[in-house]
GUGU-299153 format. One record per residue (C-alpha): residue number from 1; chain; x, y, z. Coordinates in steps of 0.05 Angstrom, whole numbers, plus 5000, padded with zeros to 4 digits. Example, Ala and Ser with C-alpha at 12.3 -4.5 7.8 and 13.67 -1.06 7.14 Angstrom:
SITE    i  ch     x     y     z
SITE    1   A  5246  4910  5156
SITE    2   A  5273  4979  5143
//
This chain:
SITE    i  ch     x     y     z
SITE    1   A  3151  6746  0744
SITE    2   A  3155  6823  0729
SITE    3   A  3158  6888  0772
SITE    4   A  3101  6900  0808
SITE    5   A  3055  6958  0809
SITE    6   A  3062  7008  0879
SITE    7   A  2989  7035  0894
SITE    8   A  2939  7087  0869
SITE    9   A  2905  7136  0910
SITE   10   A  2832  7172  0894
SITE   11   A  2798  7236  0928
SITE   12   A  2743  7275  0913
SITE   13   A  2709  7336  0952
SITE   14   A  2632  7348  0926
SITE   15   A  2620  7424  0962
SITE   16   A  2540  7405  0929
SITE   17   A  2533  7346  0969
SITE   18   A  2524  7292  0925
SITE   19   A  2559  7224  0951
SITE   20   A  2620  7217  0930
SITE   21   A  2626  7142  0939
SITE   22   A  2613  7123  0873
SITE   23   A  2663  7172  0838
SITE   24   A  2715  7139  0892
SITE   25   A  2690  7066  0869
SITE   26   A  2703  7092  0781
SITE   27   A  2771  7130  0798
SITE   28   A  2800  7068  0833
SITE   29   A  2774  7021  0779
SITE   30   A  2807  7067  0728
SITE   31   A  2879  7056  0777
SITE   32   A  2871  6970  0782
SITE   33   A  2929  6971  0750
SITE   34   A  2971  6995  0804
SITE   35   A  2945  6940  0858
SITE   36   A  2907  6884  0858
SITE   37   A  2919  6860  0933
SITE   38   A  2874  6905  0970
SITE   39   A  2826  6967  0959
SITE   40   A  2789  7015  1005
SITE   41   A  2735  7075  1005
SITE   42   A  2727  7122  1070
SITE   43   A  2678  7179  1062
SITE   44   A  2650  7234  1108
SITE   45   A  2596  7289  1101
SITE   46   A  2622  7351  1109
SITE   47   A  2551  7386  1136
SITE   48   A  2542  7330  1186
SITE   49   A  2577  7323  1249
SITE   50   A  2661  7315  1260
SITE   51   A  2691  7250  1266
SITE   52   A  2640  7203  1228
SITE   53   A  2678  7181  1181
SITE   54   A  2651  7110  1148
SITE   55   A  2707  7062  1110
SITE   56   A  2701  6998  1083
SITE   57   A  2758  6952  1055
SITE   58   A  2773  6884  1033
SITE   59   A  2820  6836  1003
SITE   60   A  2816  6837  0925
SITE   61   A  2800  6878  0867
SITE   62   A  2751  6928  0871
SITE   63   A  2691  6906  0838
SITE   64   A  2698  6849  0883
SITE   65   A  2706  6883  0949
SITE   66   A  2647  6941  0935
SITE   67   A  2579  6927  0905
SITE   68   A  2519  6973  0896
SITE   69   A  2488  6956  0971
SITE   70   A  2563  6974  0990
SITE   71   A  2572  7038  0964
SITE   72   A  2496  7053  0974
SITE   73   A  2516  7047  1054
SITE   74   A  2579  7098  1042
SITE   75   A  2544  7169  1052
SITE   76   A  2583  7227  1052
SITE   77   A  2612  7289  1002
SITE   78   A  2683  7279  1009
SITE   79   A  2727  7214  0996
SITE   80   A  2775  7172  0989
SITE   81   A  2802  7112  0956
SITE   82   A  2858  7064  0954
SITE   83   A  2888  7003  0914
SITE   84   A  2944  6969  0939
SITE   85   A  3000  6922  0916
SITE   86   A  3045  6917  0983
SITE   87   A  3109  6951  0984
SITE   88   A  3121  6953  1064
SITE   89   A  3074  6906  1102
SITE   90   A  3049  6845  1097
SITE   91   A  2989  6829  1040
SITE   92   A  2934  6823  1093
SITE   93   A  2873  6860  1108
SITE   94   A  2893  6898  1170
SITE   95   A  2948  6936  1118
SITE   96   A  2891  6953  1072
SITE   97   A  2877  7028  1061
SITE   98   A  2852  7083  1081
SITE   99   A  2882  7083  1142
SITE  100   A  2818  7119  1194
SITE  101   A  2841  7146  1260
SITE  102   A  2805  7171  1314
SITE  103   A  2856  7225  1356
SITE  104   A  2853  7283  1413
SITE  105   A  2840  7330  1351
SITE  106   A  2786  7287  1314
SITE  107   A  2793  7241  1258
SITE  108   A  2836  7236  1200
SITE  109   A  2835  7177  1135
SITE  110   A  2901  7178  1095
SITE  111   A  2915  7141  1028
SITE  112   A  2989  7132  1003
SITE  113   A  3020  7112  0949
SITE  114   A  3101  7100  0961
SITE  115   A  3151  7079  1002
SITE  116   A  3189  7115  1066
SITE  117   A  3259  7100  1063
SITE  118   A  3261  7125  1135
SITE  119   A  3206  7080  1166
SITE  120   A  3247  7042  1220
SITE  121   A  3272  7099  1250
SITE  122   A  3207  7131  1254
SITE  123   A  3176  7072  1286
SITE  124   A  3214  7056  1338
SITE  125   A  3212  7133  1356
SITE  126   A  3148  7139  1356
SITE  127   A  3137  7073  1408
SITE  128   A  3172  7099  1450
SITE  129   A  3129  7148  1462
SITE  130   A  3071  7098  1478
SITE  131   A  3044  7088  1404
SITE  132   A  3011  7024  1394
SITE  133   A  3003  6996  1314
SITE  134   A  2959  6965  1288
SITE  135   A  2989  6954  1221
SITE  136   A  3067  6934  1189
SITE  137   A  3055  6997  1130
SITE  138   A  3091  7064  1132
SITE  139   A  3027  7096  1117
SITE  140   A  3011  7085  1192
SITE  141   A  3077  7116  1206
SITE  142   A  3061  7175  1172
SITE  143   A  2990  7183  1207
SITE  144   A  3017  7179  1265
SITE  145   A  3067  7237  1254
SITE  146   A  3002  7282  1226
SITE  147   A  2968  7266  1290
SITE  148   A  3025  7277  1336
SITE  149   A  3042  7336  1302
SITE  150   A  2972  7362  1300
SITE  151   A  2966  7376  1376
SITE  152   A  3014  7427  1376
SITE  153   A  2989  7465  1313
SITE  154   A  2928  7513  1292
SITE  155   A  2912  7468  1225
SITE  156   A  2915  7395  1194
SITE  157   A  2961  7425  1138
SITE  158   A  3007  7458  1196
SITE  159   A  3013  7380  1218
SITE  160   A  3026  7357  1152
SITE  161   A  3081  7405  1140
SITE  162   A  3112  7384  1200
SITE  163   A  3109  7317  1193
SITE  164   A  3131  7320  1123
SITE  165   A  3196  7349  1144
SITE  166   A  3205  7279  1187
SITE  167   A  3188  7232  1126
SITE  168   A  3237  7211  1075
SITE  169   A  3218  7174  1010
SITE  170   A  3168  7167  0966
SITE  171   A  3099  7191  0975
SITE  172   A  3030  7216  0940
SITE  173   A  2977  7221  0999
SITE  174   A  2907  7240  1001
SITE  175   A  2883  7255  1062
SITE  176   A  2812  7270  1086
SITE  177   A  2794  7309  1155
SITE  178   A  2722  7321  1167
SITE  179   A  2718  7377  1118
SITE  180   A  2776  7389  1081
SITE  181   A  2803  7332  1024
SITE  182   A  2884  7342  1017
SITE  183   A  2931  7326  0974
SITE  184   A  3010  7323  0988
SITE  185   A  3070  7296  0940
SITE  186   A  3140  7286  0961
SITE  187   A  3188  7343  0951
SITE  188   A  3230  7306  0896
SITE  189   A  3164  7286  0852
SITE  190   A  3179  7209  0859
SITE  191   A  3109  7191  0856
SITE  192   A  3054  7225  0813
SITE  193   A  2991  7257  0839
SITE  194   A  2946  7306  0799
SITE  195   A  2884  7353  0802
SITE  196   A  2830  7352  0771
SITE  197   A  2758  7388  0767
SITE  198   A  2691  7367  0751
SITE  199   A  2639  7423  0752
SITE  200   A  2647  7450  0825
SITE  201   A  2677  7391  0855
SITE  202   A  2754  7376  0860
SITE  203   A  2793  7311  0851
SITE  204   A  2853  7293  0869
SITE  205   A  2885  7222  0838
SITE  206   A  2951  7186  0822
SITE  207   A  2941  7184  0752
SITE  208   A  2896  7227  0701
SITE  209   A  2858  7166  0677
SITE  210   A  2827  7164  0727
SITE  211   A  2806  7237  0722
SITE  212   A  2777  7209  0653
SITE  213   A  2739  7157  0688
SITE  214   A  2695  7213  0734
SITE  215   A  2685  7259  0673
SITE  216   A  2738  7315  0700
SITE  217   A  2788  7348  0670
SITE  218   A  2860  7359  0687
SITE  219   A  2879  7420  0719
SITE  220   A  2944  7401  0740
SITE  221   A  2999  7362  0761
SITE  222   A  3018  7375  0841
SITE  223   A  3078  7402  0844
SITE  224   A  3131  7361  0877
SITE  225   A  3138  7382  0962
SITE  226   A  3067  7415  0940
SITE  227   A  3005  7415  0994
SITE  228   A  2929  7426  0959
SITE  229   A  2879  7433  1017
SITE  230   A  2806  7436  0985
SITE  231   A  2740  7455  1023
SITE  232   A  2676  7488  1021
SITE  233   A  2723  7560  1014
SITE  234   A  2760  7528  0951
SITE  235   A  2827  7511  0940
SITE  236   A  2892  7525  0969
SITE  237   A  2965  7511  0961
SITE  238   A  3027  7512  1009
SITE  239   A  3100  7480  0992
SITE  240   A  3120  7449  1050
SITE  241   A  3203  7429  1024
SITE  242   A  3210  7476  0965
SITE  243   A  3273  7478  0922
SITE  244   A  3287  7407  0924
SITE  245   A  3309  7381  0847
SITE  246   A  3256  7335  0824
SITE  247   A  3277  7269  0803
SITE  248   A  3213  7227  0780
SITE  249   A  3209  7159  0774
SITE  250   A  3224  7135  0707
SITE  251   A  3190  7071  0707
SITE  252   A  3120  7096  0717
SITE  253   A  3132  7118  0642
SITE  254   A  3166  7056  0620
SITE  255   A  3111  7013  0656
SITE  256   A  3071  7034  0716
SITE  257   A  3027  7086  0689
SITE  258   A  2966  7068  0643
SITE  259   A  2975  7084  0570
SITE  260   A  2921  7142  0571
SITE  261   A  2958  7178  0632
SITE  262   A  2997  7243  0628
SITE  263   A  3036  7261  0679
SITE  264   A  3080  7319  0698
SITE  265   A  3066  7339  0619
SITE  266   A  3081  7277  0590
SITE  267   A  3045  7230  0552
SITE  268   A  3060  7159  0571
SITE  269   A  3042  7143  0509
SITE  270   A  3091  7182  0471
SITE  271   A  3137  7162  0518
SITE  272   A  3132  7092  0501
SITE  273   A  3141  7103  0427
SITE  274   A  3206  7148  0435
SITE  275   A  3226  7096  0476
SITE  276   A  3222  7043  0418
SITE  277   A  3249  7090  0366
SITE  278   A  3303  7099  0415
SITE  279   A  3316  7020  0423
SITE  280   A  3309  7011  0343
SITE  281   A  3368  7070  0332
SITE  282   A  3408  7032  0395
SITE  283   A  3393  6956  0370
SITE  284   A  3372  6953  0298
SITE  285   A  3359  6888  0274
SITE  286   A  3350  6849  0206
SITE  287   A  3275  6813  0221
SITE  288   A  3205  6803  0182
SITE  289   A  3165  6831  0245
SITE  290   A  3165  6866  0299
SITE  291   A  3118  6854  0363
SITE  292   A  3109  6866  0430
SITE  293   A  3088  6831  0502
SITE  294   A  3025  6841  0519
SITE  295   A  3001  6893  0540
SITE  296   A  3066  6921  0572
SITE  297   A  3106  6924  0508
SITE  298   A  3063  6939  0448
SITE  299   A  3071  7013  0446
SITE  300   A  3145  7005  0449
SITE  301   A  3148  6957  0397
SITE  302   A  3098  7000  0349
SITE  303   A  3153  7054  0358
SITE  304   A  3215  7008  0342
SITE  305   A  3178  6982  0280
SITE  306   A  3158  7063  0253
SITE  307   A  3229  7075  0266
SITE  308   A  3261  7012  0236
SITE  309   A  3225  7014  0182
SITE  310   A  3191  6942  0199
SITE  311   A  3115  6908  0196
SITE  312   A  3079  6910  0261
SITE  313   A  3039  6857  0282
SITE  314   A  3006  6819  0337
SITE  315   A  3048  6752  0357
SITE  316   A  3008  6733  0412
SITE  317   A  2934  6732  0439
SITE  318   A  2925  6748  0507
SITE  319   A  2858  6710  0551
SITE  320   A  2832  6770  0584
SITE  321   A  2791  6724  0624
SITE  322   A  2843  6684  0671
SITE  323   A  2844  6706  0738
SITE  324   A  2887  6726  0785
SITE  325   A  2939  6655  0796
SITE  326   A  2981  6637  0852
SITE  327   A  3053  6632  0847
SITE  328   A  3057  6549  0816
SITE  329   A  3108  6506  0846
SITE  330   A  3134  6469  0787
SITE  331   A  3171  6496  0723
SITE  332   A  3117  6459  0682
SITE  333   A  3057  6495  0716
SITE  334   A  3088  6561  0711
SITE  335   A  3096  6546  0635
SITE  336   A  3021  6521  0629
SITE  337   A  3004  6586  0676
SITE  338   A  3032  6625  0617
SITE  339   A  3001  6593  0560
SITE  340   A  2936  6603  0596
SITE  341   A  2947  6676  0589
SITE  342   A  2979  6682  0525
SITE  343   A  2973  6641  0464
SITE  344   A  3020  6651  0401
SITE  345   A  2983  6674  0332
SITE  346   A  3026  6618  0292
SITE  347   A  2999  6648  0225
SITE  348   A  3038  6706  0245
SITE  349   A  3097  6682  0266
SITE  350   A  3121  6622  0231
SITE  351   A  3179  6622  0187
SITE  352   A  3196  6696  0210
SITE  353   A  3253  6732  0243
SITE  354   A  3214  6772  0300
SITE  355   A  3239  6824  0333
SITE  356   A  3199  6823  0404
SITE  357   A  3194  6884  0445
SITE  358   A  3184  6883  0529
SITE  359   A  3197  6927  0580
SITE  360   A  3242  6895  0623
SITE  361   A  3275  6830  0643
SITE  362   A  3268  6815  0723
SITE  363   A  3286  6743  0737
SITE  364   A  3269  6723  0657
SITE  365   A  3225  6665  0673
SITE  366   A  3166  6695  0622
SITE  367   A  3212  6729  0567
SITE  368   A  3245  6655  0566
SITE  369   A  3184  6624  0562
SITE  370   A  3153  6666  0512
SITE  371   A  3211  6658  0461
SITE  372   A  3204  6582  0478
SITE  373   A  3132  6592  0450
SITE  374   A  3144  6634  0391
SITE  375   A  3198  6584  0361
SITE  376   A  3148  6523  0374
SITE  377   A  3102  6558  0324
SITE  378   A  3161  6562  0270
SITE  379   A  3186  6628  0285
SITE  380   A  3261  6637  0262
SITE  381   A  3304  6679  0293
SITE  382   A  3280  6723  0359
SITE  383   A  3309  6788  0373
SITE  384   A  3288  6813  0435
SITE  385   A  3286  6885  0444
SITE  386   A  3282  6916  0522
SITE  387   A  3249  6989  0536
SITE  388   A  3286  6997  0594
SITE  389   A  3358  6995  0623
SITE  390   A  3386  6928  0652
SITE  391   A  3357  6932  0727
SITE  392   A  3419  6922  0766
SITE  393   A  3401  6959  0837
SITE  394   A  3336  6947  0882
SITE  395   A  3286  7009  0889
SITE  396   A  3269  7032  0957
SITE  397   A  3211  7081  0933
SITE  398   A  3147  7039  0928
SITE  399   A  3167  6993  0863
SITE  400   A  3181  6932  0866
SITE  401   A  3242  6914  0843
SITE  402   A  3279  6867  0884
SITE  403   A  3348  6855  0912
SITE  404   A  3407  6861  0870
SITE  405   A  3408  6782  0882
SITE  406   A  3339  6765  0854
SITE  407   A  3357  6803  0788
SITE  408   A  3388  6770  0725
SITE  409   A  3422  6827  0698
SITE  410   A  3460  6839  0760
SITE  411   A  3492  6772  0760
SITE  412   A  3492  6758  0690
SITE  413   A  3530  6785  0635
SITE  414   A  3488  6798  0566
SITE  415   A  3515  6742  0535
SITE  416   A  3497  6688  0591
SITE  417   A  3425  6725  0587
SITE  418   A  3428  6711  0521
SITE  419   A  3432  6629  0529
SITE  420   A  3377  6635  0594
SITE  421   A  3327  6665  0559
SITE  422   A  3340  6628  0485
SITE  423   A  3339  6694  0447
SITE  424   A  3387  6702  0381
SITE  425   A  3407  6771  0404
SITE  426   A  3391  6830  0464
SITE  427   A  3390  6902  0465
SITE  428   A  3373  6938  0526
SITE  429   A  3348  7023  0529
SITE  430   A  3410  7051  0548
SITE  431   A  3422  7093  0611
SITE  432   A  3426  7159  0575
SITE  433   A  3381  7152  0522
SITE  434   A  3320  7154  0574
SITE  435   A  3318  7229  0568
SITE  436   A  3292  7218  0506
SITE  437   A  3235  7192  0516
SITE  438   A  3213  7240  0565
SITE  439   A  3253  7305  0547
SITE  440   A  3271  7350  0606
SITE  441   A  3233  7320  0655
SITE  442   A  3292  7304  0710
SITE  443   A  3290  7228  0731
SITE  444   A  3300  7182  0783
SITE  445   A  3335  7111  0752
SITE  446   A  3367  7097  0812
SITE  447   A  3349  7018  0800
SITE  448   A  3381  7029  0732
SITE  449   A  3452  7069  0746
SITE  450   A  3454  7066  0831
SITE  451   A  3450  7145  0838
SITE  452   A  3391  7150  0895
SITE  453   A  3358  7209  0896
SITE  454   A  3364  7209  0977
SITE  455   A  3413  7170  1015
//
C-alpha cells in the first residue's frame, strides 16, 4: 500500500457567461489523480441573484458521480470543483467538497486541498460559540472562520485574511462568493495552486494539467500567503502572511503531481529524471536493465539508466482496466490483487540483473511482491533503486504518510529491509541530494529528516 494522494481543487470565472460546469467537470478529470474517494461541482451565475449557488457531489470518481443530464442541470459562470482522498474526516459523503454555506452575509462554497495542523483547537473554539458541524474536515473549520470573520469586515477577502492569520497548515483553497472566484495558498507554499487564462476567463487549479485540460495557459504560480480575487473588474492580488520562507512539499515532485505539471517553475518531469541520475551517482549498480514501477517510477528509472549508462525497458504490463479494489484480507488475495494489475514481461526479464526503480517504500507489501514476481519469471539479481528518502516521520500537511509505527524504514534498518522485501541490494535518494532535483526551490521533507516547517 503506497502514500496516498491529498486533493485537487478547480475554479473557473467566465465574465461572458458561458457555464462553467463543464470546464469544472475536464479540470477535475485532469486532477483524478489526487483523489478518488469523493468529487464535487458548485456553480453560481454571477448576473442572477445572490445566494443561489447549485452543488452536486457524490461518492466516487468523477465520471461516475457527473454525467451530461448532471452538468446540463449546473447553470452558472463561475465554479468550482473538488476531488478528494481524505486526509481529516471520515471517507463519507457528508465530507465531500465544496463545502456551500448559507450565512448572515450570503453564501460562500470553499474547496481545499491540505491539512490544518491547528484543527482541534479551532473547533472546539468555535463550538463554543454555538457552531454546529455538519462535517469531521478542516475545510469546514476554515469556512467557518471566513464566515465569522466576514461580519465584522467590508469584503470576503478582508475575511479571508483574517481567518488566514487563525489557520495553521497546509492549504490551496478556491473559494466562490456570488461574484467573485478566489484563490488563497498557505504562506509557506506547502501545497501548489496556479493561474491560468483562457481567452477572457480565469482559472484557478492545483496543478497546470489541468490548465491543459480547459485549453488555458499558465500565467502563474500563486505565490505562497498570496490572495487572487477575480470578478467581472478583473483580477486582484493581496498577501495576507508575507515574508514567510517557503518550504514546498517535496513529494508532490517525487510523486503527487502528474508528470505534465509544472509547478512553482519546475517541471515534474525533469524532476523525476534528476532524481534518477541522482540515485544512479548515489547507488550504481552492475545489472542488464533498468525499469521502473508503474506508472510512479518510470521517469525515475529512465533517468538512472541515461545516467548509468544502462538499457531501459518495460518489466511489467500494467491492466489499466481493474477497478478501484478493497483492501483483501488475506496475504494471498493481496498478492492475486497485484497480479491483476501488473503482469511481468518475462521476455524481458529473464536471465537478467534488473535494477528496478520506485518512489518509495511505505509498509513494502508491493515492492516485496513485485520482486517476488520478477524472479518467478527468471530474473537474476534485483537491485531496487528508491526516488525518495527513507520515510521515517508521519506528515501532518495533507499526505498521507502514516505514523512512524506503520512505516518500515523507521523500524527497520536497510539490511532487515533488505531480507523483507527479497531484493539483492537498496539504495535510497539521499536527504541532501533532493535539491537536485529541484534546484533552489526551498522544501519541506519534514517526513524525510523531522524538521517541520511549523511546530
Amino acid at each position: 500500500m503506497g502514500i496516498k494522494e491529498e486533493c485537487g481543487v478547480f475554479g473557473i470565472f467566465n465574465p461572458g457567461g458561458e457555464d462553467a460546469a463543464s470546464s469544472v467537470y475536464y479540470g477535475l478529470s485532469s486532477l483524478q489523480h489526487r483523489g478518488q474517494e469523493s468529487c464535487g461541482i458548485a456553480v453560481c451565475d454571477t448576473n442572477g441573484p445572490k445566494g443561489n449557488m447549485n452543488v452536486h457531489r457524490g461518492m466516487g470518481l468523477v465520471h461516475e458521480v457527473f454525467q451530461e443530464d448532471t452538468l446540463a442541470g449546473l447553470k452558472g459562470n463561475l465554479g468550482i470543483g473538488h476531488v478528494r482522498y481524505s486526509t481529516t474526516g471520515a471517507a463519507t459523503l457528508d465530507n465531500a467538497q465544496p463545502l456551500v454555506m448559507n450565512y448572515i452575509k450570503g453564501t460562500l462554497a470553499l474547496a481545499h486541498n491540505g491539512n490544518l495542523v491547528n484543527t482541534d483547537e479551532l473547533r472546539e473554539s468555535l463550538a463554543r460559540t454555538g457552531a454546529i458541524f455538519r462535517t469531521t474536515t478542516d475545510s469546514e473549520i476554515i469556512a467557518y472562520e471566513i464566515a465569522r470573520a466576514r461580519v465584522r469586515t467590508g469584503s470576503v477577502e478582508e475575511a479571508i485574511q483574517l481567518a488566514a492569520g487563525r489557520i495553521k497548515g497546509a492549504y490551496g483553497l478556491v473559494i466562490a462568493s456570488p461574484r467573485k472566484l478566489i484563490g488563497v495558498r498557505d504562506p509557506l507554499g506547502i501545497r501548489p495552486l496556479c493561474l491560468g487564462k483562457r481567452g477572457d476567463s480565469y482559472i484557478i487549479a492545483s496543478e497546470s494539467c489541468a490548465l491543459d485540460a480547459v485549453g488555458a495557459e499558465l500565467i502563474r504560480d500563486i505565490r505562497p500567503g498570496e490572495i487572487v480575487t477575480i470578478s467581472r473588474s478583473g483580477i486582484s492580488s493581496d498577501m495576507a502572511y508575507p515574508g514567510q520562507k517557503p518550504a514546498h512539499c517535496i513529494f508532490e515532485y517525487i510523486y503527487f503531481a502528474r508528470l505534465d505539471s509544472t509547478l512553482d517553475g519546475i517541471s515534474v518531469y525533469e524532476s523525476r529524471k534528476k532524481a534518477g541520475a541522482a540515485l544512479a551517482k548515489a547507488y550504481p549498480a552492475e545489472a542488464d536493465l533498468v525499469t521502473g514501477v508503474p506508472d510512479s517510477g518510470i521517469t525515475a528509472a529512465q533517468g538512472y539508466a541515461e545516467e548509468a549508462g544502462l538499457p531501459f525497458g518495460l518489466a511489467f504490463y500494467k491492466n489499466s482496466y481493474v477497478g478501484r479494489t478493497f483492501i483483501k484480507p488475506t496475504q494471498r488475495e493481496r498478492e492475486s490483487s497485484v497480479r491483476l494489475k501488473l503482469s511481468v514481461l518475462q521476455s524481458t526479464v529473464k536471465g537478467k540483473d534488473i535494477v528496478l526503480v520506485d518512489d518509495s517504500i511505505v509498509r513494502g507489501t508491493t515492492i516485496a511482491n513485485l520482486i517476488h514476481l520478477l524472479k518467478q519469471a527468471g530474473a537474476g539479481r534485483v537491485h531496487v533503486r528508491i526516488s525518495s528518502p527513507p520515510f521515517l516521520y508521519p506528515c501532518y500537511f495533507g499526505t498521507d504518510v502514516p505514523s512512524s509505527r506503520l512505516l518500515l524504514a523507521a523500524s527497520h534498518s536497510t539490511e532487515e529491509i533488505l531480507r523483507i522485501i527479497g531484493a539483492d541490494s537498496l539504495g535510497y535518494m539521499r536527504v541532501e541530494d533532493l535539491s537536485a532535483t529541484v534546484g533552489s526551490l526551498p522544501l519541506c521533507k519534514a517526513c524525510f529528516d523531522n524538521h517541520y516547517p511549523i511546530q
